[in-house]
TORMIFI-512468 format. One record per residue (C-alpha): x, y, z; residue number from 1. Coordinates in Angstrom, 3 decimals, always signed. Layout:
% TORMIFI-512468
X->X Y->Y Z->Z i->NUM;
...
END
This chain:
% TORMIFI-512468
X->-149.750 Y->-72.489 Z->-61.170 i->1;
X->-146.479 Y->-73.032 Z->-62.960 i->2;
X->-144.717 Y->-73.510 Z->-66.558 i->3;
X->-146.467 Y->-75.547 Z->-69.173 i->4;
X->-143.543 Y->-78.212 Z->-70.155 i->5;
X->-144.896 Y->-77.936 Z->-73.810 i->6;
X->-145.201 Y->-74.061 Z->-75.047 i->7;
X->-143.538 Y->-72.610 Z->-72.308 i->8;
X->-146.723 Y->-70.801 Z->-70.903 i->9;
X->-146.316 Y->-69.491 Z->-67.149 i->10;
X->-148.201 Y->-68.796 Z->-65.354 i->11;
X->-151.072 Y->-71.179 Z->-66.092 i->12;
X->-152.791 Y->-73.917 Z->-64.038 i->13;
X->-151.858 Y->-77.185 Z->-65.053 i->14;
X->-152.744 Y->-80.743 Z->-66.404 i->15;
X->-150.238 Y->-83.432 Z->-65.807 i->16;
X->-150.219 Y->-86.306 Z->-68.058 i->17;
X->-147.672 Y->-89.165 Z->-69.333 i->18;
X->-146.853 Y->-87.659 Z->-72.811 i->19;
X->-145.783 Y->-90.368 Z->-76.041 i->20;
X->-143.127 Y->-87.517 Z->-76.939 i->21;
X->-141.461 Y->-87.523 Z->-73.414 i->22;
X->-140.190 Y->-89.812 Z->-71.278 i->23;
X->-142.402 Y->-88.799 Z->-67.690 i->24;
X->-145.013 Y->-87.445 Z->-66.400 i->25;
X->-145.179 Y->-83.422 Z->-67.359 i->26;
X->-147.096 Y->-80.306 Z->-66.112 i->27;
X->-148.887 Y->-79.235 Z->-69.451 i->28;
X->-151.660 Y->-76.176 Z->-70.042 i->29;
X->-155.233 Y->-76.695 Z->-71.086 i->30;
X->-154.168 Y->-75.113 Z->-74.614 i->31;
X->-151.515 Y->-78.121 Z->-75.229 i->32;
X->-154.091 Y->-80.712 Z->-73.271 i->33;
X->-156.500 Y->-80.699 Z->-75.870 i->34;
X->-154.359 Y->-80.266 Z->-78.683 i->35;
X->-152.106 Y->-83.610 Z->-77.258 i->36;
X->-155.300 Y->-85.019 Z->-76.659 i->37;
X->-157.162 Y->-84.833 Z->-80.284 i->38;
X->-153.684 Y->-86.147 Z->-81.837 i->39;
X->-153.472 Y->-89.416 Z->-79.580 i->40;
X->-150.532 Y->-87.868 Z->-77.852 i->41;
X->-151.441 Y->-88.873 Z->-74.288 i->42;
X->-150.919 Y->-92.517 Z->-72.468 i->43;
X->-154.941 Y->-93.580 Z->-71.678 i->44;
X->-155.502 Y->-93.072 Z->-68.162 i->45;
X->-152.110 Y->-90.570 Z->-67.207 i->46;
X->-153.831 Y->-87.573 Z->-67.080 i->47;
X->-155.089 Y->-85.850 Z->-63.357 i->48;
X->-157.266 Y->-83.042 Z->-64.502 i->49;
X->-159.987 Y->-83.924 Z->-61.287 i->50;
X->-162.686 Y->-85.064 Z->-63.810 i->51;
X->-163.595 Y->-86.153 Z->-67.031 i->52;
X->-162.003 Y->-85.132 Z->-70.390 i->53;
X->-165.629 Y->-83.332 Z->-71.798 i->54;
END
Protein backbone atom coordinates (compact mmCIF):
# COMPACT_ATOMS: atom_id res chain seq x y z
CA UNK A 1 0.00 0.00 0.00
CA UNK A 2 1.35 3.40 -0.89
CA UNK A 3 0.43 7.05 -2.35
CA UNK A 4 -2.01 7.29 -5.19
CA UNK A 5 0.15 9.49 -7.87
CA UNK A 6 -3.25 11.17 -8.81
CA UNK A 7 -5.25 12.56 -5.53
CA UNK A 8 -2.65 12.06 -3.21
CA UNK A 9 -4.50 9.22 -1.24
CA UNK A 10 -2.12 7.12 1.19
CA UNK A 11 -2.50 4.69 2.30
CA UNK A 12 -4.45 2.78 -0.35
CA UNK A 13 -3.68 -0.35 -2.41
CA UNK A 14 -2.84 0.39 -5.78
CA UNK A 15 -3.45 0.05 -9.62
CA UNK A 16 -0.58 0.86 -11.85
CA UNK A 17 -1.29 1.91 -15.27
CA UNK A 18 0.45 4.02 -18.24
CA UNK A 19 -1.58 7.30 -17.84
CA UNK A 20 -2.20 9.79 -21.35
CA UNK A 21 -1.57 12.78 -18.77
CA UNK A 22 1.90 11.46 -17.60
CA UNK A 23 4.77 10.41 -19.04
CA UNK A 24 5.22 6.57 -17.09
CA UNK A 25 3.83 4.12 -15.55
CA UNK A 26 2.07 5.43 -12.04
CA UNK A 27 0.71 3.82 -8.80
CA UNK A 28 -3.01 5.13 -8.92
CA UNK A 29 -6.16 4.21 -6.35
CA UNK A 30 -9.29 2.38 -7.36
CA UNK A 31 -11.18 5.88 -6.89
CA UNK A 32 -8.90 7.57 -9.79
CA UNK A 33 -8.85 3.94 -11.79
CA UNK A 34 -12.27 4.11 -12.71
CA UNK A 35 -12.64 7.63 -13.05
CA UNK A 36 -9.25 7.56 -15.66
CA UNK A 37 -10.82 4.67 -16.99
CA UNK A 38 -14.55 5.96 -18.04
CA UNK A 39 -12.70 9.20 -19.57
CA UNK A 40 -10.27 7.15 -21.97
CA UNK A 41 -7.43 8.26 -19.80
CA UNK A 42 -5.54 4.95 -19.70
CA UNK A 43 -3.07 3.35 -22.57
CA UNK A 44 -5.20 -0.17 -23.56
CA UNK A 45 -3.47 -2.93 -22.02
CA UNK A 46 -1.04 -0.79 -19.16
CA UNK A 47 -2.95 -1.50 -16.37
CA UNK A 48 -1.90 -4.65 -13.66
CA UNK A 49 -4.92 -4.82 -11.47
CA UNK A 50 -4.60 -9.11 -11.46
CA UNK A 51 -7.88 -9.42 -13.47
CA UNK A 52 -10.34 -8.00 -15.55
CA UNK A 53 -11.61 -4.35 -15.53
CA UNK A 54 -15.59 -5.53 -14.46
Amino acid sequence: MSKCEICGKENVSLLYARHKDYDSLIGICQECWIKAWAENKLVSGSGSSGGCCG
